[in-house]
C-alpha positions in Angstrom: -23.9 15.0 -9.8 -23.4 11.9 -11.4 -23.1 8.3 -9.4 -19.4 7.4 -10.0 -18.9 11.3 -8.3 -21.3 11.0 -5.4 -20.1 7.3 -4.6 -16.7 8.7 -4.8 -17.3 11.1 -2.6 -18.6 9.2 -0.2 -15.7 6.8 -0.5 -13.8 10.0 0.1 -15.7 10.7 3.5 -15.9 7.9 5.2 -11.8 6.5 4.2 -11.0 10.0 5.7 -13.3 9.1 8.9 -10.8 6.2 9.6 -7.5 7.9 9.2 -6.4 7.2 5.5 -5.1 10.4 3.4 -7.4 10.6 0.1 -6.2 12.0 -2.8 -8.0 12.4 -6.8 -5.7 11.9 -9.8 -6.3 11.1 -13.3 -3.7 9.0 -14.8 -1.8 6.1 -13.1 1.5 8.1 -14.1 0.5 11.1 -11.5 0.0 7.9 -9.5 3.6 7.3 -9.6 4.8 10.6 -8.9 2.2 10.8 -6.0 3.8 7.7 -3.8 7.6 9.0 -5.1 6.4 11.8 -3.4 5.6 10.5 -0.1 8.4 8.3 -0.5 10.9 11.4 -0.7 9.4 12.5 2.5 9.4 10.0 4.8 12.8 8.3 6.4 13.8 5.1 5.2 12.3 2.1 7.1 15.0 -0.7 7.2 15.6 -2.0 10.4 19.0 -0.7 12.0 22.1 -2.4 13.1 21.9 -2.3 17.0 24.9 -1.6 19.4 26.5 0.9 17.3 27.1 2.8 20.5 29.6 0.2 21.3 33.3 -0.4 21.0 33.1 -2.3 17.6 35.8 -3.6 14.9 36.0 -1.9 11.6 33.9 -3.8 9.9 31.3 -3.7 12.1 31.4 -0.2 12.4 30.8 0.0 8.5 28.0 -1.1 8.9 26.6 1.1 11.6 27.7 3.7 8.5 25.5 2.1 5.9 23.4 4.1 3.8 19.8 3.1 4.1 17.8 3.3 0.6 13.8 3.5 0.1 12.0 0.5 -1.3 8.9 0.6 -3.2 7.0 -2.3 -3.8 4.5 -2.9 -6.1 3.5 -6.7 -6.9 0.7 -7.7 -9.4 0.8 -4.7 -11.7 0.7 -5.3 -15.5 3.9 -4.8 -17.5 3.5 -1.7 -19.0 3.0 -0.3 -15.6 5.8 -2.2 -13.8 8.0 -0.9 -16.9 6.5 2.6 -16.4 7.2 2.5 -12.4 10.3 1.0 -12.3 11.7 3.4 -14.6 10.1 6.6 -12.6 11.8 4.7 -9.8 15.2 4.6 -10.9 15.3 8.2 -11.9 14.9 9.2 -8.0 16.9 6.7 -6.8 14.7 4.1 -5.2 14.6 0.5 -5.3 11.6 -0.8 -7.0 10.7 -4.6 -6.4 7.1 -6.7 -7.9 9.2 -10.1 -6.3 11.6 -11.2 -3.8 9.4 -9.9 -0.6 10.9 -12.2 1.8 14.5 -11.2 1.3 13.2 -7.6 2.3 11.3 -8.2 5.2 13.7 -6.0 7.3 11.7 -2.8 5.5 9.8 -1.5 2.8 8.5 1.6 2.8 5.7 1.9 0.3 3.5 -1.0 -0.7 1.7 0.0 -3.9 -1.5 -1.6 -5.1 -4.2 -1.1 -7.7 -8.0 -2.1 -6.1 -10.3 -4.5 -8.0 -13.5 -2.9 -6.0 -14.1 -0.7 -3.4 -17.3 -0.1 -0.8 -18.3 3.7 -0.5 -20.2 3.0 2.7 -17.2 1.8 4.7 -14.2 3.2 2.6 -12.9 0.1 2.0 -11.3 -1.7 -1.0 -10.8 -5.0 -1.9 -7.6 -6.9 -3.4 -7.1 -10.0 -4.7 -4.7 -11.2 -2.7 -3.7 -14.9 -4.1 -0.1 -13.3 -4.8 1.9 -14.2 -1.8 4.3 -11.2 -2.9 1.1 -8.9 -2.9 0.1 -9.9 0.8 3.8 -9.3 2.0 3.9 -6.1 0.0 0.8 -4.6 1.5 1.9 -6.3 5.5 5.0 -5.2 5.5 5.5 -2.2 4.3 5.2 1.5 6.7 2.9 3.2 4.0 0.2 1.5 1.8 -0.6 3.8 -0.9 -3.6 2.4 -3.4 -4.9 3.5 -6.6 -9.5 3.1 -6.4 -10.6 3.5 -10.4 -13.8 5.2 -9.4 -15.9 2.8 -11.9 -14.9 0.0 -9.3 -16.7 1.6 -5.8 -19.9 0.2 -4.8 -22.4 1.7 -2.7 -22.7 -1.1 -0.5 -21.0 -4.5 0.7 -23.6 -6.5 -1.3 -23.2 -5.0 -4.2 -19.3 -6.5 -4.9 -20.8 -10.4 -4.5 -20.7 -10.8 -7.8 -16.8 -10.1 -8.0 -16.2 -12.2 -5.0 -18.1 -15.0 -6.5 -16.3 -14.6 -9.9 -12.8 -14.9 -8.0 -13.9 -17.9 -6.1 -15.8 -19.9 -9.3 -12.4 -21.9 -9.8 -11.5 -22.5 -6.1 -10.3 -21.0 -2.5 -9.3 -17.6 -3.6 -7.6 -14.9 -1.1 -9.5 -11.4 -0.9 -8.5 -8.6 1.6 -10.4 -5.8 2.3 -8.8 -3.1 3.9 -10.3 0.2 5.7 -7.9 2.4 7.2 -4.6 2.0 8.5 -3.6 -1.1 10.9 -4.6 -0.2 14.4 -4.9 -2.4 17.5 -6.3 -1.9 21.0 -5.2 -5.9 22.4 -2.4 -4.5 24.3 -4.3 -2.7 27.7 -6.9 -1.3 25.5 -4.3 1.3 24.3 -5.0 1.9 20.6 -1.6 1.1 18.4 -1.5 2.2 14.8 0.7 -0.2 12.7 1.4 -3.0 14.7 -0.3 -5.7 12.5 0.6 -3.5 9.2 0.7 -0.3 7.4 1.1 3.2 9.7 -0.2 4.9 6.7 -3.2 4.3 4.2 -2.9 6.6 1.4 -6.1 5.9 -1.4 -5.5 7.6 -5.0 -9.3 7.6 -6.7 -8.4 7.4 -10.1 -11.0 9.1 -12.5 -11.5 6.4 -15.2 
C-alpha cells in the first residue's frame, strides 16, 4: 500500500467518525456531477415567505406561489473550472454563483470548495479562506461538499506548518479548518447539527 492510499484511508476513517459522507473520484468533472447529484436530491433551501396561510392580495399571494431554484456556489475556483461548472450547471437548471454571496444569504444549498491540505489524523481540511465570498459560501450554505487531492493530506497537524507559514509570509491570512459538519451542544447540552453552518459535509478525495 502506498502512503498517499493509506493516509487517504485514514482520512477516509476518521472524516466518516464525525459524520461527513466520503466519497473517491478521479477527475474534478465527476466532481461536478457528484454535488449536481446531491443537489437534485435535496429540497431547495431558500427561506419561505411566511403567512401564506393568510387572507392575502394577489400579489402577495404570488409570491407564496414562487418557484424556489437550487444554488450552487463555488467561490475561488480557477477559470477553467468555473467555466467547466457553470456550464454543467446550467444544463440541470441550477444557479451557479463564485460572487454576490451577500445578496443570497436567504439560501444556498451547496457550497463547493477545493482543499489546499488536509490532516488524516483528524479528517480535517484546511482552506484558505481570505475570500470573503469563500467564507460566506462555505457558512451559509445547507451542504458543503469538498474536493481533498490526495497528494495534499498529511499524517498529522504538524506536518501542514509549512503551508500555514507560507500563507502568512506576507501578512494576517484567514485559514479554516473544518472537520465534520457544524454541530453545537450550547443550547441545554442538546447537540444541534447546522446551527453555526453546514448540515452536511460531503469530502470528494480526488486521486491526483
Amino acid at each position: 500500500m502506498s502512503e498517499n492510499t493509506r493516509l487517504a484511508d485514514m482520512m477516509a476513517e476518521k472524516a466518516g467518525l464525525v459524520s461527513a459522507i466520503v466519497a473517491r473520484i478521479k477527475t474534478l468533472d465527476e466532481a461536478f456531477a457528484y454535488t449536481l447529484d446531491v443537489c437534485d436530491k435535496k429540497e431547495a433551501c431558500q427561506l419561505l415567505p411566511s403567512g401564506c396561510e393568510s387572507d392575502l392580495s394577489a400579489e402577495a399571494g404570488a409570491l407564496c406561489e414562487t418557484k424556489l431554484g437550487k444554488i450552487i456556489a463555488a467561490p475561488g475556483l480557477s477559470a477553467d473550472q468555473t467555466r467547466a461548472f457553470g456550464e454543467a450547471c446550467t444544463k440541470a437548471g441550477v444557479e451557479f454563483l463564485t460572487e454576490g454571496m451577500r445578496s443570497h444569504l436567504a439560501g444556498i444549498d451547496i457550497g463547493f470548495t477545493i482543499a489546499e491540505a488536509a490532516i488524516a489524523e483528524t479528517g480535517t481540511f484546511v482552506l484558505d479562506s481570505r475570500s470573503e465570498e469563500l467564507r460566506l459560501a462555505t457558512m451559509i450554505c445547507e451542504v458543503h461538499v469538498c474536493v481533498v487531492p490526495v497528494s495534499t493530506i498529511r499524517e498529522t497537524s504538524f506536518e501542514v506548518e509549512d503551508y500555514l507559514r507560507q500563507l502568512a509570509k506576507d501578512g494576517p491570512s484567514y485559514v479554516a479548518f473544518i472537520t465534520g459538519a457544524s454541530r453545537t451542544a450550547d443550547i441545554e447540552r442538546v447537540l444541534a447539527i447546522g446551527v453555526h453552518g453546514p448540515l452536511e459535509l460531503h469530502i470528494l478525495l480526488l486521486e491526483d
